[in-house]
C-alpha positions as CSV (number, residue, x, y, z in Angstrom):
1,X,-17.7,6.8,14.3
2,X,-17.6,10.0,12.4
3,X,-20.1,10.2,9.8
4,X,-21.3,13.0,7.3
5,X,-24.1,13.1,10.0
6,X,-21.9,13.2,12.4
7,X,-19.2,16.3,11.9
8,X,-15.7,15.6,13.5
9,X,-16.1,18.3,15.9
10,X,-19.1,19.1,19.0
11,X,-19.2,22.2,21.4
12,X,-21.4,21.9,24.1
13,X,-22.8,24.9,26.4
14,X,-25.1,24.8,29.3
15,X,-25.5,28.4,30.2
16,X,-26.5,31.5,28.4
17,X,-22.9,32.7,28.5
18,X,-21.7,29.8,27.1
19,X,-23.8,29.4,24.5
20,X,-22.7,32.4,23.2
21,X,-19.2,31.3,23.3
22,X,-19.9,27.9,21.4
23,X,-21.9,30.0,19.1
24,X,-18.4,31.6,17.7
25,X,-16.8,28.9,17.7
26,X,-19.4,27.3,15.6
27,X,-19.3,30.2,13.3
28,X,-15.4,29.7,13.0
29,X,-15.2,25.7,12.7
30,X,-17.8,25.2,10.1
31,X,-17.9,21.6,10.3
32,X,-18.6,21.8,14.3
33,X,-22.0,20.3,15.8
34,X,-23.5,22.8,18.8
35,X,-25.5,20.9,21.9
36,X,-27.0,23.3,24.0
37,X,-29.2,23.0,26.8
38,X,-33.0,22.7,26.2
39,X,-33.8,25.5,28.5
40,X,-31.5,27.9,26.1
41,X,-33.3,29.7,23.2
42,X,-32.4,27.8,19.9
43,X,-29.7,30.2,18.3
44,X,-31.6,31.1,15.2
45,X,-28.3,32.0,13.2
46,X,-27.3,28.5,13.3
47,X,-28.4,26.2,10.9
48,X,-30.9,23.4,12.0
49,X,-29.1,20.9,11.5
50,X,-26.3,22.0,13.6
51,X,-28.2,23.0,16.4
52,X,-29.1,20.0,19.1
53,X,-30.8,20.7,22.2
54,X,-30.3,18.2,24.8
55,X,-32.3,17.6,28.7
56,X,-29.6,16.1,30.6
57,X,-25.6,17.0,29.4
58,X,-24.4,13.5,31.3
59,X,-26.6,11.1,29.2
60,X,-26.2,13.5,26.0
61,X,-22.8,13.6,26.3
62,X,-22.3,9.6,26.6
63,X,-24.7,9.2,23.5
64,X,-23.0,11.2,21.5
65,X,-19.1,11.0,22.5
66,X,-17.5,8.3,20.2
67,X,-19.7,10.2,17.5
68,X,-16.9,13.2,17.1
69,X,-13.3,12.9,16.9
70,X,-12.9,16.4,19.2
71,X,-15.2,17.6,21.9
72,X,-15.0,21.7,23.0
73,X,-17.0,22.1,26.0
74,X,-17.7,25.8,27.6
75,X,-18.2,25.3,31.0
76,X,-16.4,24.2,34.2
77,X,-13.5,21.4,34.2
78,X,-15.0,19.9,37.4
79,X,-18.2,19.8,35.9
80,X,-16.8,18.1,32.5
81,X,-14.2,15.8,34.8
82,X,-17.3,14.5,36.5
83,X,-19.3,14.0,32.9
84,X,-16.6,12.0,30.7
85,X,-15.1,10.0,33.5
86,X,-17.2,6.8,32.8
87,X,-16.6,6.8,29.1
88,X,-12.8,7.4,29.2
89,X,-11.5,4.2,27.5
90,X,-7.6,4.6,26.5
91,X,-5.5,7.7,25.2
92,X,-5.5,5.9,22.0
93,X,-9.3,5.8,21.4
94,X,-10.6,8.9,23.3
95,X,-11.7,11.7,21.3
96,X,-10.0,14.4,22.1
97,X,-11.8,17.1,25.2
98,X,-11.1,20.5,25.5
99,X,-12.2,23.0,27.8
100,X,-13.1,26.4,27.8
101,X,-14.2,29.4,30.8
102,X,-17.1,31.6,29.4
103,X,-15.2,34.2,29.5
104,X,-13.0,32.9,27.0
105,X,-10.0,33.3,28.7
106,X,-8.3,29.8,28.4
107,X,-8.7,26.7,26.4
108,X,-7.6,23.6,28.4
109,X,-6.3,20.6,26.7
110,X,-8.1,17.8,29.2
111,X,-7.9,14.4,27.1
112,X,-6.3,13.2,24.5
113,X,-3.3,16.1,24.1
114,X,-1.4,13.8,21.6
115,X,-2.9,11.5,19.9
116,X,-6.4,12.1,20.0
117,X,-5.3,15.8,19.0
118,X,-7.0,17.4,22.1
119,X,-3.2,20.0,22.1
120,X,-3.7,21.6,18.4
121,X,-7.5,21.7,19.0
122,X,-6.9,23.8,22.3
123,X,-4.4,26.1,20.7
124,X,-7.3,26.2,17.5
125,X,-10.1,26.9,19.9
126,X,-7.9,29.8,21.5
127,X,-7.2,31.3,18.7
128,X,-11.0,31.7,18.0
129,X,-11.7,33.4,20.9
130,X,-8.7,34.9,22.1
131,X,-8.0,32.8,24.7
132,X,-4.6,31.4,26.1
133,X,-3.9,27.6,25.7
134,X,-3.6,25.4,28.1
135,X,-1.1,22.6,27.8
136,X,0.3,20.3,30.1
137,X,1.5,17.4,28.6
138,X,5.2,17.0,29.9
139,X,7.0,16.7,26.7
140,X,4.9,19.8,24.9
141,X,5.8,22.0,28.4
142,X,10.1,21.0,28.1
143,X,9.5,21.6,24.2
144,X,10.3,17.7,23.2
145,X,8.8,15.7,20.9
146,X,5.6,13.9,21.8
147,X,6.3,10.1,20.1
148,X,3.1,8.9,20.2
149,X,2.3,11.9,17.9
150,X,4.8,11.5,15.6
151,X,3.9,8.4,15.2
152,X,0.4,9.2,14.1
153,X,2.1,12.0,11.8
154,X,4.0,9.0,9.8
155,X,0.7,6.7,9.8
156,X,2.2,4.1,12.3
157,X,0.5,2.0,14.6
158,X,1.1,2.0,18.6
159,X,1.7,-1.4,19.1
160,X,1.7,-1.3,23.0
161,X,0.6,2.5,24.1
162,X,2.1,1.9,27.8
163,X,5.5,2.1,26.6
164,X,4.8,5.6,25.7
165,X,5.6,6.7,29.0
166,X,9.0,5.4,29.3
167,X,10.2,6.8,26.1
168,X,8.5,9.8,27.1
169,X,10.3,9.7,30.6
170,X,13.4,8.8,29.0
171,X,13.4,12.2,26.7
172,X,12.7,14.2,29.9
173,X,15.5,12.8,31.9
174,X,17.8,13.2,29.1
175,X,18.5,9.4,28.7
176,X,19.9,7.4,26.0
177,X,17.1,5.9,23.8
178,X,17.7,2.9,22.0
179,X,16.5,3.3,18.0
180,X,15.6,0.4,15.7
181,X,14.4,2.3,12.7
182,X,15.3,0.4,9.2
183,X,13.1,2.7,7.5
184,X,14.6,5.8,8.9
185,X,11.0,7.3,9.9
186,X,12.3,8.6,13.1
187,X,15.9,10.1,12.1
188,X,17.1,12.8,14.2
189,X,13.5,13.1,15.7
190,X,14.3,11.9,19.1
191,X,17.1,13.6,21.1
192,X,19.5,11.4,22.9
193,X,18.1,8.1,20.4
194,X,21.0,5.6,19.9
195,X,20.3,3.7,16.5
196,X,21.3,0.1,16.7
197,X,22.3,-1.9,13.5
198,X,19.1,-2.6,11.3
199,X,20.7,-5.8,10.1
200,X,21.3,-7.8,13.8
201,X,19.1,-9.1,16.3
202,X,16.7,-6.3,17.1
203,X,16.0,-7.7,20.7
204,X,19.9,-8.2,21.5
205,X,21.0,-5.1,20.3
206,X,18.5,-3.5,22.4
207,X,18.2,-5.1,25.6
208,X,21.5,-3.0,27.1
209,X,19.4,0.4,25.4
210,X,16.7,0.8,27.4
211,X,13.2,2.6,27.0
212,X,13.8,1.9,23.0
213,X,11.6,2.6,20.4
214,X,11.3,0.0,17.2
215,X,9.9,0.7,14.2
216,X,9.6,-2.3,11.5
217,X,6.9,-4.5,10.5
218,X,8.5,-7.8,11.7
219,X,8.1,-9.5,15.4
220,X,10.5,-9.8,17.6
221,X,11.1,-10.4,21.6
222,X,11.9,-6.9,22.7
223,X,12.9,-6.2,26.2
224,X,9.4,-5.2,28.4
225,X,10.2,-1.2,27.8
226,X,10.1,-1.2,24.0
227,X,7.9,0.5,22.6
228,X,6.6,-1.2,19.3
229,X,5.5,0.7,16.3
230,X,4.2,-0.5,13.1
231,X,4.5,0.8,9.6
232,X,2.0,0.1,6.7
233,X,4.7,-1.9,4.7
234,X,3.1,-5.0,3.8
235,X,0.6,-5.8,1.4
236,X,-1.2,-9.2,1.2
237,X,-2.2,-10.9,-2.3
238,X,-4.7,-13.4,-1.6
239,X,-6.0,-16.0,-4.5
240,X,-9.4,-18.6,-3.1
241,X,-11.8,-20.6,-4.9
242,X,-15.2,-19.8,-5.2
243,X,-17.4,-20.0,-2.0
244,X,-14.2,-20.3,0.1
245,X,-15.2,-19.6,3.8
246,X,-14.2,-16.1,5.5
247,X,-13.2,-18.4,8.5
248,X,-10.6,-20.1,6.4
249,X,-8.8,-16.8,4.1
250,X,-8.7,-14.8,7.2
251,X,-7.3,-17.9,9.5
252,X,-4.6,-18.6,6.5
253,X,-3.7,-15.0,6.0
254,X,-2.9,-14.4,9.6
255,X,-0.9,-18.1,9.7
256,X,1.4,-17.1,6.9
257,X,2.1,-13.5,8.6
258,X,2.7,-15.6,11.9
259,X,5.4,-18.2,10.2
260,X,6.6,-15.2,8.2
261,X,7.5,-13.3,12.0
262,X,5.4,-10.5,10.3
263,X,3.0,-8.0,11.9
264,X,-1.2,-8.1,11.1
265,X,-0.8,-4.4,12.4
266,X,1.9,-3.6,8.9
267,X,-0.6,-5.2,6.6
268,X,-2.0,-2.2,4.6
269,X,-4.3,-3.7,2.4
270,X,-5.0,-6.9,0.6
271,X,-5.0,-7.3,-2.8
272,X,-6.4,-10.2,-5.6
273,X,-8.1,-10.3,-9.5
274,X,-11.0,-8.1,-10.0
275,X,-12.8,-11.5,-10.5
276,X,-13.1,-11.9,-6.9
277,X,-14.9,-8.4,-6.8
278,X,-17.9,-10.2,-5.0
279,X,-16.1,-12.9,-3.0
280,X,-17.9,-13.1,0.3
281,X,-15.8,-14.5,2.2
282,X,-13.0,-12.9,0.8
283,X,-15.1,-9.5,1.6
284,X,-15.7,-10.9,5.1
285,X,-12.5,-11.7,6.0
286,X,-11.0,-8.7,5.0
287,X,-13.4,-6.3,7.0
288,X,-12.5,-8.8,10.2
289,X,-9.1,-7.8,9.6
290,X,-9.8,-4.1,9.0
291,X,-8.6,-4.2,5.6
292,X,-9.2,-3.0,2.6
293,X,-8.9,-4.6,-1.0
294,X,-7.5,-3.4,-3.8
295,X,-8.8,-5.6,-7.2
296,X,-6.7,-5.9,-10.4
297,X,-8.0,-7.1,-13.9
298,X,-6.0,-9.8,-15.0
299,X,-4.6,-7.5,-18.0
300,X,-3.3,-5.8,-15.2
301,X,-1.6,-8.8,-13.8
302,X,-0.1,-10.6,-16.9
303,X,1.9,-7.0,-16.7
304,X,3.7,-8.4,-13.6
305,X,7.3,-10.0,-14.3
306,X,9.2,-12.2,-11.7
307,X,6.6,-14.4,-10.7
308,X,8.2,-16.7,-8.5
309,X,5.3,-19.2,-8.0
310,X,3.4,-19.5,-11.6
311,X,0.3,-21.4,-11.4
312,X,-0.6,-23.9,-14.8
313,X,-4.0,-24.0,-13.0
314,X,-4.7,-20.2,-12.7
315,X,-3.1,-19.5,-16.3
316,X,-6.0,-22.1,-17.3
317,X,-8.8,-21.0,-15.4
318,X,-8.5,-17.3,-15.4
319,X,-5.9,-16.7,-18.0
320,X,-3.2,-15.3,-15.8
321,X,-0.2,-16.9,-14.2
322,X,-0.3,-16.1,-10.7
323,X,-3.1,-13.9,-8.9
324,X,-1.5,-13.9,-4.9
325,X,2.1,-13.1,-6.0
326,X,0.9,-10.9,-9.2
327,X,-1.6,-8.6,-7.0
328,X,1.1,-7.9,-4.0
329,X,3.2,-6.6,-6.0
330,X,0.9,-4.5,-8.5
331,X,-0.2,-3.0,-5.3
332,X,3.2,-2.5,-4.3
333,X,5.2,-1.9,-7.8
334,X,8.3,-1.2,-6.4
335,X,8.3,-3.9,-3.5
336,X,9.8,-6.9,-2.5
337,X,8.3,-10.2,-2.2
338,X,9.5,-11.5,0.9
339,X,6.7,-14.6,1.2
340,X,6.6,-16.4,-1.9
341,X,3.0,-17.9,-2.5
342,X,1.5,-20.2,-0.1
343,X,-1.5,-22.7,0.1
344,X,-4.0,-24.7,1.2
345,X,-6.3,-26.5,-0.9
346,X,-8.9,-23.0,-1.7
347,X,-6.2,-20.5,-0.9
348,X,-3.3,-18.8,-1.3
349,X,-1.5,-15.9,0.2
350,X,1.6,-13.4,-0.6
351,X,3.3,-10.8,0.9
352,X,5.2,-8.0,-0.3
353,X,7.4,-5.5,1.5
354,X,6.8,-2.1,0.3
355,X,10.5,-0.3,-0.7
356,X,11.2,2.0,2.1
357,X,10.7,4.8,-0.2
358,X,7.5,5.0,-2.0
């Protein structure tokens, strides 16, 4: 994980050529981490706590490779093909890997073109030194959109990153591509992309469209070549007593999402009464969903109107009348509340659709 310790970006050099090399592209990307070999002179110029020498690149390099988001190595492909090919996961968690001669002639996109970002830092890095870039991702070469990065661009989740490669085979070949797109995130993005109605059955009206590409928060069973992309459009209000097990919030909230045929993956945040601040295993249960929290004071949710599920008990205890229902929708001011509140004896749970505009 990238860290303040940690700067997004590491150039790495083994030879005294290359070392020089790394050294301007430190000096131009001033948040960039240089590992050199420990038989190089320490580059004085650099500040210490830029500068790490390393004994071995192979074990250096796996220490440090999920610290930094981008990786610039001056030195032979082959040798750096050789070096990352045991800690190559998926093109949706590597860091992106470029690499550079020492002569500074070309910059080679190697991992992670799209979504890791390895295309733009290759065309960065060559623009430092004056080198050319080197790109070979199909869809960049024929000048077509990349979807997995416009995805990232409009803060969606890749659902199922294989289907990447059909939609992405089906721009090349100049096929129809099946579009279910409600939010209109995608609109006159893809060439050749066939919108189906928003309103039907997603899964009918695309199973004669094939590769397809759907973009909505709820589930559905799409034909085997759909690629599945989630936006951030759901936000979950969550009400439990005091000492209410993490096991049981987080097991509830992802129950109501599953009756709901709603997405984990389009749940943005949470959000409850500030009096939960220091709720454990409301805390806990969020960070096992990888969520984050937002807390209202209950001032804040009295100012809620349409309430559909007023609570006598909370209005009692706490002096509101509703914290699940109330908190979704502060969080989301202009949404829709498409699950009324739920419960269990120490919980309850609400979900709100954010409008398609804010």
């Amino acid at each position: 994980m990238t860290t303040a310790e940690n700067p997004p970006l590491a150039v790495w050099a083994i030879t005294p050529g290359g070392i020089e090399l790394a050294l301007a592209l430190c000096r131009r990307f001033a948040d960039a981490r240089l590992y050199f070999s420990g038989r190089l002179a320490a580059p004085p110029e650099l500040a210490s706590g830029r500068r790490r020498p390393f004994v071995r690149l192979r074990p250096a390099v796996a220490e440090h490779f999920t610290d930094h988001t981008g990786h610039v190595f001056v030195m032979s492909t082959g040798i750096v093909v050789r070096t990352i090919a045991p800690l190559l996961e998926s093109k949706t968690r590597d860091p992106a890997v470029v690499v550079v001669d020492e002569a500074g002639r070309h910059a080679v996109s190697l991992v992670s073109g799209h979504i890791g970002g390895a295309n733009a830092l290759a065309v960065s890095v060559a623009r430092a030194v004056g080198a050319d870039p080197v790109i070979t991702t199909a869809t960049d070469v024929n000048a077509l959109p990349a979807v997995d990065v416009l995805a990232v661009e409009k803060g969606l989740f890749i659902e199922n990153p294989t289907a990447v490669r059909h939609v992405a085979m089906a721009l090349l070949e100049k096929r129809p591509l099946g579009l279910y797109d409600p939010l209109g995130l995608f609109r006159d993005r893809l060439p050749g992309a066939v919108p189906v109605d928003a309103g039907g059955d997603p899964a009918a009206a695309l199973a004669g469209l094939q590769p397809a590409v759907f973009v909505d928060d709820r589930v559905a069973d799409l034909p085997e070549k759909t690629l599945v992309l989630r936006p951030p459009s759901l936000v979950v209000g969550v009400g439990c007593n005091r000492h209410t097990p993490a096991d049981e919030i987080h097991d509830f909230i992802l129950a109501v999402l599953s009756a709901a045929r709603l997405s984990p993956a389009s749940v943005d945040c949470l959000a409850s009464v500030d009096l939960k601040r220091d709720e454990p295993g409301l805390l806990a249960a969020a960070r096992r969903l990888r969520l984050k929290i937002r807390f209202f004071s209950r001032a804040q949710l009295a100012e809620v109107e349409n309430i559909q599920s007023p609570s006598q008990m909370v209005q009692k205890h706490i002096g509101v009348k509703s914290v699940c229902e109330a908190a979704a929708l502060k969080a989301a001011p202009r949404g829709s509340l498409i699950v009324p509140k739920r419960k269990i004896p120490n919980v309850t749970v609400a979900v709100v659709r954010r409008d398609s505009t804010s």
